[in-house]
mmJSON file of the N, C-alpha and C atoms, coordinates in Angstrom:
{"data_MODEL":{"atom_site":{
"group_PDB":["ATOM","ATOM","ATOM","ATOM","ATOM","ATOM","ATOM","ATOM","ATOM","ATOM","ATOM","ATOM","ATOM","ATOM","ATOM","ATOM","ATOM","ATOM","ATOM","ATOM","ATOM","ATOM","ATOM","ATOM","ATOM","ATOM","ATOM","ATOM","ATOM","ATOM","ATOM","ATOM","ATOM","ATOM","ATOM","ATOM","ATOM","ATOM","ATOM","ATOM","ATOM","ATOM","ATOM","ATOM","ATOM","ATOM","ATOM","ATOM","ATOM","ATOM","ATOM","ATOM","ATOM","ATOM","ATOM","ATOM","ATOM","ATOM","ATOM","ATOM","ATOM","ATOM","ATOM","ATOM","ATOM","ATOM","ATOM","ATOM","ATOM","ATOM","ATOM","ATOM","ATOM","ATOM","ATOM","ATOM","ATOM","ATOM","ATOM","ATOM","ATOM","ATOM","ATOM","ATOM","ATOM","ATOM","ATOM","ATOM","ATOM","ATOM","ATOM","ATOM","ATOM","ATOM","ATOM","ATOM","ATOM","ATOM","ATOM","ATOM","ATOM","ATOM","ATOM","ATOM","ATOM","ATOM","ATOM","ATOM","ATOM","ATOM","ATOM","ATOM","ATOM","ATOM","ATOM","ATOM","ATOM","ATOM","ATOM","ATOM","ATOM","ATOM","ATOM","ATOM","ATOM","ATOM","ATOM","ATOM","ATOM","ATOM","ATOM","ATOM","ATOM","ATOM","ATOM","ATOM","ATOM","ATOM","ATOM","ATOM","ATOM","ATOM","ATOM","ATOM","ATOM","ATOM","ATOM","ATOM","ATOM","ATOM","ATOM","ATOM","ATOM","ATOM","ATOM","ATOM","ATOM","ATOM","ATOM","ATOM","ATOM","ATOM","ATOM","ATOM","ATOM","ATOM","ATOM","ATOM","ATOM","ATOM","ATOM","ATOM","ATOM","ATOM","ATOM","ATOM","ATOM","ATOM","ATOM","ATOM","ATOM","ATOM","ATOM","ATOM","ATOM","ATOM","ATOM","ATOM","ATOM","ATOM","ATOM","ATOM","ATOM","ATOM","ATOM","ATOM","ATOM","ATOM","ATOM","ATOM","ATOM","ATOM","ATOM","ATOM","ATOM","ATOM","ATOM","ATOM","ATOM","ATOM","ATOM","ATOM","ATOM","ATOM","ATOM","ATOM","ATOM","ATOM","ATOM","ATOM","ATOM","ATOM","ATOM","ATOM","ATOM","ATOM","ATOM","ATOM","ATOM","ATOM","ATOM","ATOM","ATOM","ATOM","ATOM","ATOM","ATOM","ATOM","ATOM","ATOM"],
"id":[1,2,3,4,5,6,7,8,9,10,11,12,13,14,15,16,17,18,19,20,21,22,23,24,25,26,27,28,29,30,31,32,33,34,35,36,37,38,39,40,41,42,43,44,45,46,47,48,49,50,51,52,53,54,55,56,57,58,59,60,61,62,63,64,65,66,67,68,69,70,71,72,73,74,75,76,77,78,79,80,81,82,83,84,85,86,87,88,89,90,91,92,93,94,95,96,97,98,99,100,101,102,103,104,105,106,107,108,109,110,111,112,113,114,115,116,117,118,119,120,121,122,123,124,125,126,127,128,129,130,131,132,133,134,135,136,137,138,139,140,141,142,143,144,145,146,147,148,149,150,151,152,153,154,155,156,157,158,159,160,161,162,163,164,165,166,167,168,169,170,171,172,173,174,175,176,177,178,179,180,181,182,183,184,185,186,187,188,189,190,191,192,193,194,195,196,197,198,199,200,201,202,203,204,205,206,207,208,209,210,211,212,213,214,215,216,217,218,219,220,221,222,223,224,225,226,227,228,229,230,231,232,233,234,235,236,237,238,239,240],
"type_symbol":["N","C","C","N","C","C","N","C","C","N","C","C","N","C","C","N","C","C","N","C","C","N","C","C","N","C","C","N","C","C","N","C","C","N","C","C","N","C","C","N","C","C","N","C","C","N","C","C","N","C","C","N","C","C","N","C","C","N","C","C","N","C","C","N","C","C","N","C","C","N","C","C","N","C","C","N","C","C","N","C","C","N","C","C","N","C","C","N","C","C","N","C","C","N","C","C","N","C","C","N","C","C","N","C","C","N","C","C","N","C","C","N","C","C","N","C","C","N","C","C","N","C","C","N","C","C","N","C","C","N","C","C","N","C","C","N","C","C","N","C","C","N","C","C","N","C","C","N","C","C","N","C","C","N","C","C","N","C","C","N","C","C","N","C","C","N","C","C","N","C","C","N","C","C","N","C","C","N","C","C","N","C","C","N","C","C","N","C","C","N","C","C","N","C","C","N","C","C","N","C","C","N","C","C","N","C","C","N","C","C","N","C","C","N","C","C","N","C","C","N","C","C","N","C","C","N","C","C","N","C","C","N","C","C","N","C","C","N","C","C"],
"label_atom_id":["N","CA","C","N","CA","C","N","CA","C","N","CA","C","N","CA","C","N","CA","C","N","CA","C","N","CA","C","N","CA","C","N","CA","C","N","CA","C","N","CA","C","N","CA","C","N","CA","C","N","CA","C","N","CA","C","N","CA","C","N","CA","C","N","CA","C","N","CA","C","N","CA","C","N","CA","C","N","CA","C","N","CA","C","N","CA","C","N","CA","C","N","CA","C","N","CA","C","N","CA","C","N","CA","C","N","CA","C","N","CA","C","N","CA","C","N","CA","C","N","CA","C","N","CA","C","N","CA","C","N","CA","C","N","CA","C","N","CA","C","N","CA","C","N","CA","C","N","CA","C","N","CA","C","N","CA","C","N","CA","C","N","CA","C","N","CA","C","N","CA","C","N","CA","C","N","CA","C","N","CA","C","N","CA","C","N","CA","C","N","CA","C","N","CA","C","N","CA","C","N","CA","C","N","CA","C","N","CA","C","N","CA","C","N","CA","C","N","CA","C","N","CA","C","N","CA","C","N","CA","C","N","CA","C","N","CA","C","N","CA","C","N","CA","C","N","CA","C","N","CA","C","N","CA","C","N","CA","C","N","CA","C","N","CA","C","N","CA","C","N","CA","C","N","CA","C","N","CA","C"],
"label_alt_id":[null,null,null,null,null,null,null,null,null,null,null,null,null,null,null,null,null,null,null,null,null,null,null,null,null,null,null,null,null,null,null,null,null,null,null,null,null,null,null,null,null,null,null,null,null,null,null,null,null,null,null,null,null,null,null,null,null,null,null,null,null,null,null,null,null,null,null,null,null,null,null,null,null,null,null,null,null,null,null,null,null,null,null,null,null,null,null,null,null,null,null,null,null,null,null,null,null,null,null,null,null,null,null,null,null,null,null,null,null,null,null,null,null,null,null,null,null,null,null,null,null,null,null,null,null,null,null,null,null,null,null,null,null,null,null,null,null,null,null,null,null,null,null,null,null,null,null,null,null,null,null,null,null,null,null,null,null,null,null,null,null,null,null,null,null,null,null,null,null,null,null,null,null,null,null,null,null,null,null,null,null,null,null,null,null,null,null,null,null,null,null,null,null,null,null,null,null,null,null,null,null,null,null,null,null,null,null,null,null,null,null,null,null,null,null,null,null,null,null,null,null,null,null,null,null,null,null,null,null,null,null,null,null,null,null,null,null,null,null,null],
"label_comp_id":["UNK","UNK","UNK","UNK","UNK","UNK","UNK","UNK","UNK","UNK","UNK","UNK","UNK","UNK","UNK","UNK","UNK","UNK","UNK","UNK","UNK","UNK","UNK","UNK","UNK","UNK","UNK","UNK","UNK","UNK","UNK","UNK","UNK","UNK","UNK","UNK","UNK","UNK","UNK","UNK","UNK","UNK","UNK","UNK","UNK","UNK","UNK","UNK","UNK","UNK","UNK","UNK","UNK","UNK","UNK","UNK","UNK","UNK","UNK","UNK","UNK","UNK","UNK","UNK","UNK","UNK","UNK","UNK","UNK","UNK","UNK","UNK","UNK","UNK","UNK","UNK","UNK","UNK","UNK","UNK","UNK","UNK","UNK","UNK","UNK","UNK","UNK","UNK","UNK","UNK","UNK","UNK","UNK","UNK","UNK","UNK","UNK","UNK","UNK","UNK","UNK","UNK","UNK","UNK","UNK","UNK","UNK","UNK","UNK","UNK","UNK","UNK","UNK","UNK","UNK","UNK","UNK","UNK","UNK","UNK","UNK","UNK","UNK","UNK","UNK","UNK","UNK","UNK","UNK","UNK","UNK","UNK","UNK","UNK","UNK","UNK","UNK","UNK","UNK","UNK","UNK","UNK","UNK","UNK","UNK","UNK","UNK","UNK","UNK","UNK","UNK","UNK","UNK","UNK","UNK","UNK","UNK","UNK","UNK","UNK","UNK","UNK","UNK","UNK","UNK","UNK","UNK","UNK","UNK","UNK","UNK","UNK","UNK","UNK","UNK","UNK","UNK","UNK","UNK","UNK","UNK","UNK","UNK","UNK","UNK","UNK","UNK","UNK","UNK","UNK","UNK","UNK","UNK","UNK","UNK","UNK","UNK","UNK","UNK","UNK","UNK","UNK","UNK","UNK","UNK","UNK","UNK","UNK","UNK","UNK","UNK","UNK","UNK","UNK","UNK","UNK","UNK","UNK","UNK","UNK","UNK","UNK","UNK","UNK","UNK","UNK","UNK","UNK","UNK","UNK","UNK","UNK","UNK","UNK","UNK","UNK","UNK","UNK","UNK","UNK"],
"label_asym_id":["A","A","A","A","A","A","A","A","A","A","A","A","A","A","A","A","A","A","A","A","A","A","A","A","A","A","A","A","A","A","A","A","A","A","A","A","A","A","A","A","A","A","A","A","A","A","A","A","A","A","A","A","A","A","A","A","A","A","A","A","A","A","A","A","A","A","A","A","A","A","A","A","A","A","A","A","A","A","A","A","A","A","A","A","A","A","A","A","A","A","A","A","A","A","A","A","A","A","A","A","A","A","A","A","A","A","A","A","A","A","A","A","A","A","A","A","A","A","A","A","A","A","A","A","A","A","A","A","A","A","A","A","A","A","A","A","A","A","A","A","A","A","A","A","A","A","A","A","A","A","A","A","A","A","A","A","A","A","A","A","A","A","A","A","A","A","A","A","A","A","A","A","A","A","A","A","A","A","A","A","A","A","A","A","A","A","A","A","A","A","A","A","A","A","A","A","A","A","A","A","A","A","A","A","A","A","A","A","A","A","A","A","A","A","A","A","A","A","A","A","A","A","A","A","A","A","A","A","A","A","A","A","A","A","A","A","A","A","A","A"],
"label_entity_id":["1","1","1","1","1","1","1","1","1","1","1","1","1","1","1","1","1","1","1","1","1","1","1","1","1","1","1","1","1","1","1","1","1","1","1","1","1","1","1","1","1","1","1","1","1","1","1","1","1","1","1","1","1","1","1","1","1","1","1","1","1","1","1","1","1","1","1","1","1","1","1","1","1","1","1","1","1","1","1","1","1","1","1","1","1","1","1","1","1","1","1","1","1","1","1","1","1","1","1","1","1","1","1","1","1","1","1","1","1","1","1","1","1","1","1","1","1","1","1","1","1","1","1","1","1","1","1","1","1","1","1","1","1","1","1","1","1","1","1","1","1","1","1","1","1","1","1","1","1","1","1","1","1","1","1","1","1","1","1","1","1","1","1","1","1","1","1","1","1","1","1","1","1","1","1","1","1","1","1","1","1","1","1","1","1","1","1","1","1","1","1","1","1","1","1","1","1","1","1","1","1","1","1","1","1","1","1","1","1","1","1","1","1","1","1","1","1","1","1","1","1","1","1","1","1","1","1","1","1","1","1","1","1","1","1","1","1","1","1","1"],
"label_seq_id":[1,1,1,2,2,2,3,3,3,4,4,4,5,5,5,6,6,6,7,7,7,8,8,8,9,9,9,10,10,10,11,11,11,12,12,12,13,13,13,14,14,14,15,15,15,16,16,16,17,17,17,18,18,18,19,19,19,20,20,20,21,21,21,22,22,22,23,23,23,24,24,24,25,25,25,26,26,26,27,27,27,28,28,28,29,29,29,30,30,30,31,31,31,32,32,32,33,33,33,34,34,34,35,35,35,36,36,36,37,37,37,38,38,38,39,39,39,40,40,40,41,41,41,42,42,42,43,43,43,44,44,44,45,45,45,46,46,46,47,47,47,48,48,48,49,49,49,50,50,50,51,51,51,52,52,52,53,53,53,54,54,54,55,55,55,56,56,56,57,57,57,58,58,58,59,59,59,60,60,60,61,61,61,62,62,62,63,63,63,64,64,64,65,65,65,66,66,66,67,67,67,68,68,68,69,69,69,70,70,70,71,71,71,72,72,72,73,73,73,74,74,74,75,75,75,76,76,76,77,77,77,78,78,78,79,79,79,80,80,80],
"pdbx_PDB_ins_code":[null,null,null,null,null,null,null,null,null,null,null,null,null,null,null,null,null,null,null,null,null,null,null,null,null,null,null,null,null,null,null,null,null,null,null,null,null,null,null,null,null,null,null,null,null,null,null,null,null,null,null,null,null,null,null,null,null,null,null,null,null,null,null,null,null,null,null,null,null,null,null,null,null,null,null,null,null,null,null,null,null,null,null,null,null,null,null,null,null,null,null,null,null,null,null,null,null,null,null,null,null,null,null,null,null,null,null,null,null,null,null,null,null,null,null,null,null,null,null,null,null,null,null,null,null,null,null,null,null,null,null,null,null,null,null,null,null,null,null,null,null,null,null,null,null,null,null,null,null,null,null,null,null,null,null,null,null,null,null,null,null,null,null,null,null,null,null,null,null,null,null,null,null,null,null,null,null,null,null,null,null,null,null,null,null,null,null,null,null,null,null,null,null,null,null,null,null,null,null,null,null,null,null,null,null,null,null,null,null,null,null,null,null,null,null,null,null,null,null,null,null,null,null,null,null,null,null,null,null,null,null,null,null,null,null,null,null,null,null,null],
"Cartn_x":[81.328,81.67,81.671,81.141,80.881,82.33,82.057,83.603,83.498,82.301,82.039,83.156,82.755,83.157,84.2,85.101,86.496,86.622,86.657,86.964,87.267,86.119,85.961,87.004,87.021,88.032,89.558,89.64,91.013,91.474,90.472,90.653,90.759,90.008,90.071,91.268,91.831,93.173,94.065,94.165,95.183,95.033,93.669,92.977,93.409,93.46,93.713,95.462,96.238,97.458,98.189,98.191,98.612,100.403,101.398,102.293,102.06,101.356,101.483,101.859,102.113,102.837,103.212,102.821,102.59,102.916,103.852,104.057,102.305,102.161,101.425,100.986,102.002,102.45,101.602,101.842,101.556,100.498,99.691,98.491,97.626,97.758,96.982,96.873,98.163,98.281,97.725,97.7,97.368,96.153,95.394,93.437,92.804,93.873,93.533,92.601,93.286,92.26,93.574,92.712,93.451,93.427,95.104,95.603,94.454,93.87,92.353,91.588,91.511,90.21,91.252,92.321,93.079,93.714,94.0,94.079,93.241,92.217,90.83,90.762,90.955,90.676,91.51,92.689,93.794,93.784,93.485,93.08,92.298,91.808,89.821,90.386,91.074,90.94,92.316,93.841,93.994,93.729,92.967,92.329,91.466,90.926,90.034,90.78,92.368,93.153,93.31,93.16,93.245,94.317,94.83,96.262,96.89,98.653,99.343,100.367,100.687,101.795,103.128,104.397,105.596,106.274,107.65,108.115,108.976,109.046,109.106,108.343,106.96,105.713,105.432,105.219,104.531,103.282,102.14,100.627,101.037,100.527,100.612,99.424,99.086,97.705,98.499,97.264,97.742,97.224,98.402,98.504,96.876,96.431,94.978,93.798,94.025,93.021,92.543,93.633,93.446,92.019,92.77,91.873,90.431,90.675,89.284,88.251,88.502,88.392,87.684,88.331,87.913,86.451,86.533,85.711,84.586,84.775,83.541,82.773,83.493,82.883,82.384,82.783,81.972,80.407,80.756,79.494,78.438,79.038,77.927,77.659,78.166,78.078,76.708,76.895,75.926,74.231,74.429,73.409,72.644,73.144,72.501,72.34],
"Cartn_y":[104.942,105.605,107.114,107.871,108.934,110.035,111.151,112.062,111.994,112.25,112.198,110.964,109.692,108.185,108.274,109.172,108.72,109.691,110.753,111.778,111.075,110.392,109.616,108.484,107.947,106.401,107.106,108.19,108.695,108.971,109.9,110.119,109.154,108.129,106.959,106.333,106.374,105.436,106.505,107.51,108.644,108.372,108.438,107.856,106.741,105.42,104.209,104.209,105.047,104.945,106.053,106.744,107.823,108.447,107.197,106.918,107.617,107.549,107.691,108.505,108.113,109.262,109.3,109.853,109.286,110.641,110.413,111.438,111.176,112.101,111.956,110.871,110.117,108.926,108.143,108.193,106.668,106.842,107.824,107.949,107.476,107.996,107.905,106.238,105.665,103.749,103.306,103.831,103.151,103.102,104.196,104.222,103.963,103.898,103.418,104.056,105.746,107.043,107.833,107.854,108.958,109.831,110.643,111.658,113.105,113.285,114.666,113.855,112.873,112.716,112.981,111.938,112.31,113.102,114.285,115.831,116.287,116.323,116.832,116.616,115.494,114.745,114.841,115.088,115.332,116.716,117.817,119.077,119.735,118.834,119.234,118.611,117.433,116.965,117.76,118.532,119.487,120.816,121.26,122.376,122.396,121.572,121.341,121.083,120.96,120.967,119.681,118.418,116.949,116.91,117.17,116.766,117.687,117.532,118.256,118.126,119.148,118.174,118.824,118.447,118.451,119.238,119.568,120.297,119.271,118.104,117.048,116.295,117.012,116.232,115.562,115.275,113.886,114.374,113.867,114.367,113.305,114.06,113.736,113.683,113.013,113.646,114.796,115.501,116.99,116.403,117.056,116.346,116.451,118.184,118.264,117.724,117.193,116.813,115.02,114.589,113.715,113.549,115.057,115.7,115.837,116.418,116.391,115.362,114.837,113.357,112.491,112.769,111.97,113.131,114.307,114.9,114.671,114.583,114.354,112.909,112.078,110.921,110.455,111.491,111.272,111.947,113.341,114.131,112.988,112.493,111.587,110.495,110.065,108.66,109.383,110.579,110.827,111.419,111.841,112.254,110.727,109.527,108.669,107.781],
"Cartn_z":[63.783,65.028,64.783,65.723,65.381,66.02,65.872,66.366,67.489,68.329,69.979,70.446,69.865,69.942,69.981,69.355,68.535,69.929,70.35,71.327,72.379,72.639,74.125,73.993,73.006,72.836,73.254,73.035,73.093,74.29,74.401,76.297,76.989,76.714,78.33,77.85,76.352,76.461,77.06,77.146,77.605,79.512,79.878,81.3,81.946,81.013,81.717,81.372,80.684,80.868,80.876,81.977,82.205,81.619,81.409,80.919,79.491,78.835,77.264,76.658,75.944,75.318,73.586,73.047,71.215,70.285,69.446,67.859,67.365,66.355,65.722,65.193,64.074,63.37,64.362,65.307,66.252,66.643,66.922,67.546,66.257,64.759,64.035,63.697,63.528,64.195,65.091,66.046,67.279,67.254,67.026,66.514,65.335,64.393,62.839,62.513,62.629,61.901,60.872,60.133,59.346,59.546,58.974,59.548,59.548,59.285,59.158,60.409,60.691,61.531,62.988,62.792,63.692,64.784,63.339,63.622,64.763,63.948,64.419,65.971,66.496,67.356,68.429,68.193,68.976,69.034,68.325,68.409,69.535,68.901,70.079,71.729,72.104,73.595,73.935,73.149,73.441,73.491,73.032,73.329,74.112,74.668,76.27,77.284,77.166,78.362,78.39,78.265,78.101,77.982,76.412,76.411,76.314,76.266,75.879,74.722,73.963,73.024,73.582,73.578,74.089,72.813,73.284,72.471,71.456,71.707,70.916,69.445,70.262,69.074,69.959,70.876,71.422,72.256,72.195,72.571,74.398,75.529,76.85,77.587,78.553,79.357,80.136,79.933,80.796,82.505,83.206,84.734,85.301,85.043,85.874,84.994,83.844,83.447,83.794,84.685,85.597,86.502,87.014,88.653,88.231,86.781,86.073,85.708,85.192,84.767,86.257,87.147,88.375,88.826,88.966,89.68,88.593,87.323,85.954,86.462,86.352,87.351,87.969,89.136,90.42,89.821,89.498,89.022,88.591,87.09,86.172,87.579,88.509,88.92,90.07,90.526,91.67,90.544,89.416,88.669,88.501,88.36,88.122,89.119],
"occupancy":[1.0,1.0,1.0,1.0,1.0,1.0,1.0,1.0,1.0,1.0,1.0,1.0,1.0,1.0,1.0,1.0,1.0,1.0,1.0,1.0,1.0,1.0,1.0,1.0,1.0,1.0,1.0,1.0,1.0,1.0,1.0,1.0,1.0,1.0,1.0,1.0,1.0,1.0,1.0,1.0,1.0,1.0,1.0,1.0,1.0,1.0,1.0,1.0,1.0,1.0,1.0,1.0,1.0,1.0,1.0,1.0,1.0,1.0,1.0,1.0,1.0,1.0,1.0,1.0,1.0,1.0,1.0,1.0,1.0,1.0,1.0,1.0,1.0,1.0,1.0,1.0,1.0,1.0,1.0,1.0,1.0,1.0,1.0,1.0,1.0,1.0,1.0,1.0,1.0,1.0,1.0,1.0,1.0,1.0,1.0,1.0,1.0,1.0,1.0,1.0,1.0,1.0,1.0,1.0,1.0,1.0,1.0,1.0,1.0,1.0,1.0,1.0,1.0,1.0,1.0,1.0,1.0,1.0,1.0,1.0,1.0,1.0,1.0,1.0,1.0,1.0,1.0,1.0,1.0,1.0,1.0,1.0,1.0,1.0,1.0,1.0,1.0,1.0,1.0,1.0,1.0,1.0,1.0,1.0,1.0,1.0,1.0,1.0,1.0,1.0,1.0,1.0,1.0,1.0,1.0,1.0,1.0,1.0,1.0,1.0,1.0,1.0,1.0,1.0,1.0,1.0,1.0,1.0,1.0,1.0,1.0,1.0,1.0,1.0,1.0,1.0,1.0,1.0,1.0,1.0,1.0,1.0,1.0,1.0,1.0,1.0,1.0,1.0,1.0,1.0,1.0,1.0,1.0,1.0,1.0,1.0,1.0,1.0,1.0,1.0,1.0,1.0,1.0,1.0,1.0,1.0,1.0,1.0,1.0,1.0,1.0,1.0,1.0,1.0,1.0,1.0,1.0,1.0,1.0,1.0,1.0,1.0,1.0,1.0,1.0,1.0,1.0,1.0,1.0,1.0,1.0,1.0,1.0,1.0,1.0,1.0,1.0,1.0,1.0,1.0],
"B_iso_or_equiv":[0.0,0.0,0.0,0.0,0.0,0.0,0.0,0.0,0.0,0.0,0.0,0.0,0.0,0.0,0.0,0.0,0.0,0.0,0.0,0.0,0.0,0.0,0.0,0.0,0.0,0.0,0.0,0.0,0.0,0.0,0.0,0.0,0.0,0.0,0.0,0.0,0.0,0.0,0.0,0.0,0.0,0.0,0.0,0.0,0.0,0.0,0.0,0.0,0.0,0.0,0.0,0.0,0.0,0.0,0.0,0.0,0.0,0.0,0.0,0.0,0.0,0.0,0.0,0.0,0.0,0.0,0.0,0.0,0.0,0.0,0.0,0.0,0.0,0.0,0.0,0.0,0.0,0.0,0.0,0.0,0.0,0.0,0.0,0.0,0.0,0.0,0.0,0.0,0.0,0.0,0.0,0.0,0.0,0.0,0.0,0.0,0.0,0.0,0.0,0.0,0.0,0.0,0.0,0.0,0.0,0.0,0.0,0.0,0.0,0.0,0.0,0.0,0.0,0.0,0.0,0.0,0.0,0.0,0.0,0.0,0.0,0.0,0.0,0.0,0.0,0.0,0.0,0.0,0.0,0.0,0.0,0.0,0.0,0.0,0.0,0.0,0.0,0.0,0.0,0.0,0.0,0.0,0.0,0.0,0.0,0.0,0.0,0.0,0.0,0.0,0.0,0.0,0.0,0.0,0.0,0.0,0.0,0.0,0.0,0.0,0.0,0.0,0.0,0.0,0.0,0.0,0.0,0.0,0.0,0.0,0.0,0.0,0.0,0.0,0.0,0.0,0.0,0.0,0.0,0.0,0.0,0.0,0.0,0.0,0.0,0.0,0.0,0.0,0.0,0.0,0.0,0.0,0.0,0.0,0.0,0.0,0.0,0.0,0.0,0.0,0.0,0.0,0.0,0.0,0.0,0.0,0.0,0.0,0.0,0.0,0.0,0.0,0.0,0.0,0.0,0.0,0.0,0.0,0.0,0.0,0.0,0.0,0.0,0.0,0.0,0.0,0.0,0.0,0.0,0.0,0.0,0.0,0.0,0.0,0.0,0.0,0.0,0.0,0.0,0.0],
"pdbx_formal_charge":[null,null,null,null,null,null,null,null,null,null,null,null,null,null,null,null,null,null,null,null,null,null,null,null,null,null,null,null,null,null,null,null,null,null,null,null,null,null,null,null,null,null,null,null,null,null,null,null,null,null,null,null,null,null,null,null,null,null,null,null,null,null,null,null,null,null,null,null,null,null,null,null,null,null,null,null,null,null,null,null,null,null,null,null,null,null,null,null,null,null,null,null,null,null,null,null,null,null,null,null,null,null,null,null,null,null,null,null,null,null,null,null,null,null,null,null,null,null,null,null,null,null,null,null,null,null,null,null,null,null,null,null,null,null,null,null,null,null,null,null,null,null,null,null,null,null,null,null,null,null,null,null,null,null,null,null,null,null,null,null,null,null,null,null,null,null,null,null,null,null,null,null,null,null,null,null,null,null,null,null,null,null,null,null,null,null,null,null,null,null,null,null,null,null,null,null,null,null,null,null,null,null,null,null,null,null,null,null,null,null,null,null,null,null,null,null,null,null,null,null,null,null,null,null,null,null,null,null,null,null,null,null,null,null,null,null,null,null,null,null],
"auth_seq_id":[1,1,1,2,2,2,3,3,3,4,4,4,5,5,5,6,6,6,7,7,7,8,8,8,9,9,9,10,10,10,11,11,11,12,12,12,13,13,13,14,14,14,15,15,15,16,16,16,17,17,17,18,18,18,19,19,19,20,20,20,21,21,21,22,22,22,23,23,23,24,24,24,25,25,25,26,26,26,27,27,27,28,28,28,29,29,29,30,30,30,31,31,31,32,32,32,33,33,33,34,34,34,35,35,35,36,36,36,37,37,37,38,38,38,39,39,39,40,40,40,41,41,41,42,42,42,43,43,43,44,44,44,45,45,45,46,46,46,47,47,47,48,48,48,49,49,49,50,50,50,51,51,51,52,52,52,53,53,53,54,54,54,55,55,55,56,56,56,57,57,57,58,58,58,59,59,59,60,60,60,61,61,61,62,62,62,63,63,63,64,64,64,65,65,65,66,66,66,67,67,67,68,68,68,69,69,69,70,70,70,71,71,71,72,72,72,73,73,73,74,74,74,75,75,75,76,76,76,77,77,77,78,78,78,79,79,79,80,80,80],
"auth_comp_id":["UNK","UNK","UNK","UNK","UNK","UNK","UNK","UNK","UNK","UNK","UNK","UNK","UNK","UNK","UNK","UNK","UNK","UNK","UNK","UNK","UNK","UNK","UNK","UNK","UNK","UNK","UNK","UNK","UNK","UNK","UNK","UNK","UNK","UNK","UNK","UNK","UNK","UNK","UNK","UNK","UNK","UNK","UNK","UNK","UNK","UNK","UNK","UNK","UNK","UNK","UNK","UNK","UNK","UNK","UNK","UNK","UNK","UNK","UNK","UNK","UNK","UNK","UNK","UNK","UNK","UNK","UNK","UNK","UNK","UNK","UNK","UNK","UNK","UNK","UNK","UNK","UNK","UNK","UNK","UNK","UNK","UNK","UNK","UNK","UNK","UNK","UNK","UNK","UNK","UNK","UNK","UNK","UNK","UNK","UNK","UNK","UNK","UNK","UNK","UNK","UNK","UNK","UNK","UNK","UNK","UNK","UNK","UNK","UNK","UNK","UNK","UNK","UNK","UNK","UNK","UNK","UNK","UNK","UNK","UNK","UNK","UNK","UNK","UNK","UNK","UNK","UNK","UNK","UNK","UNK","UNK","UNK","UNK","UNK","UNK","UNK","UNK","UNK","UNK","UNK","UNK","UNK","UNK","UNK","UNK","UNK","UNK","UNK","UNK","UNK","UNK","UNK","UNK","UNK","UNK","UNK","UNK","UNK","UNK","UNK","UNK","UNK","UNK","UNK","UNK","UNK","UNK","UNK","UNK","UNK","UNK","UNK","UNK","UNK","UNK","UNK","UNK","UNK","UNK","UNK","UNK","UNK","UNK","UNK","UNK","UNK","UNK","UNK","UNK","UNK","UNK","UNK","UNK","UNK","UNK","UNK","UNK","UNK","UNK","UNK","UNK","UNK","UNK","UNK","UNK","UNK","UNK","UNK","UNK","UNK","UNK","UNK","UNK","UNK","UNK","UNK","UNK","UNK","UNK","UNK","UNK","UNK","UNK","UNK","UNK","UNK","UNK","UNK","UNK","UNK","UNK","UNK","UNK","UNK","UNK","UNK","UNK","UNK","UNK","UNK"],
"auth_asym_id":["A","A","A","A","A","A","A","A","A","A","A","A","A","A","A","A","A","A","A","A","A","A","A","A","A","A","A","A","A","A","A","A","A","A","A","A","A","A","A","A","A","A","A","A","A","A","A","A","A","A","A","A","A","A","A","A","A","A","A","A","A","A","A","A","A","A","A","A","A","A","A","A","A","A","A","A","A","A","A","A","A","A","A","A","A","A","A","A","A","A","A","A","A","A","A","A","A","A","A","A","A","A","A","A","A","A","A","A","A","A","A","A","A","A","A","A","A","A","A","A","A","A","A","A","A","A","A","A","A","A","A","A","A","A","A","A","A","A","A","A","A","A","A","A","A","A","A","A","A","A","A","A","A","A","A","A","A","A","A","A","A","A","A","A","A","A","A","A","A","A","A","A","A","A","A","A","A","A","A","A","A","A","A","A","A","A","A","A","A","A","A","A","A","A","A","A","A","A","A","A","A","A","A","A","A","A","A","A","A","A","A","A","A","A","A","A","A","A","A","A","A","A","A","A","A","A","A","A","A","A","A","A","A","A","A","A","A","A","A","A"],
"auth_atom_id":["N","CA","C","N","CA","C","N","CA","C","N","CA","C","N","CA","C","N","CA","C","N","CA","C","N","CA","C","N","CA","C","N","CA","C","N","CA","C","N","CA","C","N","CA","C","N","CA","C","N","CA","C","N","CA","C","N","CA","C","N","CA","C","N","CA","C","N","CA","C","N","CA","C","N","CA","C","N","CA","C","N","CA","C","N","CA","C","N","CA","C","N","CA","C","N","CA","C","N","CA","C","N","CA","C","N","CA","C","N","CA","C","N","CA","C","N","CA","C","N","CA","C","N","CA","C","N","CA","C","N","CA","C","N","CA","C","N","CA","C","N","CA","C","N","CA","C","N","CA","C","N","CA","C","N","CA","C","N","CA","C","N","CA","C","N","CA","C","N","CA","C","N","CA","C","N","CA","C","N","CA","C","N","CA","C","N","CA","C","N","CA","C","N","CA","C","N","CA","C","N","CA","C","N","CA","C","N","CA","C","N","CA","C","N","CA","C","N","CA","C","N","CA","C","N","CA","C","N","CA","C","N","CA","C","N","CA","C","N","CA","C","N","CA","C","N","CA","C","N","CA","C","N","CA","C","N","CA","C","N","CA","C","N","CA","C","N","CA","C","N","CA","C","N","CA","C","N","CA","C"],
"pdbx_PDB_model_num":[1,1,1,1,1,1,1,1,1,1,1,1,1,1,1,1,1,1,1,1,1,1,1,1,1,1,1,1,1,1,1,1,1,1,1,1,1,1,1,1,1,1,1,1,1,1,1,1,1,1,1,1,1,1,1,1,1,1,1,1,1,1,1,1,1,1,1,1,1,1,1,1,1,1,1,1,1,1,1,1,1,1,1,1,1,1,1,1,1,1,1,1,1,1,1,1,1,1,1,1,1,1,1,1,1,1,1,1,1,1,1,1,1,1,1,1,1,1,1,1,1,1,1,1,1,1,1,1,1,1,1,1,1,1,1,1,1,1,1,1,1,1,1,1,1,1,1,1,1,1,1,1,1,1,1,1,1,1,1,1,1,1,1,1,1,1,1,1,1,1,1,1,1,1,1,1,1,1,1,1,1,1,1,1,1,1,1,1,1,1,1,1,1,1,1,1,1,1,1,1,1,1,1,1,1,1,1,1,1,1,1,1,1,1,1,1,1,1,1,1,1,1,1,1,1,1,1,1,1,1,1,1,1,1,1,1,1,1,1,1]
}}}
């Protein structure tokens, strides 16, 4: 699986459960990546505004990257 793969796998679980909410620890469990790929990964979809991390540690979907997410959608769904 490539990093794109791992990017995208993350987002739509953050997508299909808007609830979520994960420490580090658990995210790197929950995808069964190690902690560097992990990093990486959770880095990159917060720094595109995706997620957020809390002043807790815990990685969140960021509210507009919802709004985003839906208007990306529609885009890809009318291109094809």
């Amino acid at each position: 699986m490539t990093m794109e793969d791992l990017i995208q796998r993350v987002r739509g679980e953050f997508r299909e459960m808007p609830g979520l909410r994960l420490t580090f620890a658990q995210a790197c469990r929950l995808w069964q990546l190690d902690p560097a790929t992990c990093g990486v990964v959770l880095q990159r979809l917060t720094r595109d505004g995706l997620l957020l991390r809390t002043r807790q540690g815990h990685y969140i979907a960021a509210p507009r990257a919802r709004s985003l997410d839906a208007a990306l959608d529609r885009r890809e769904r009318a291109a094809s």
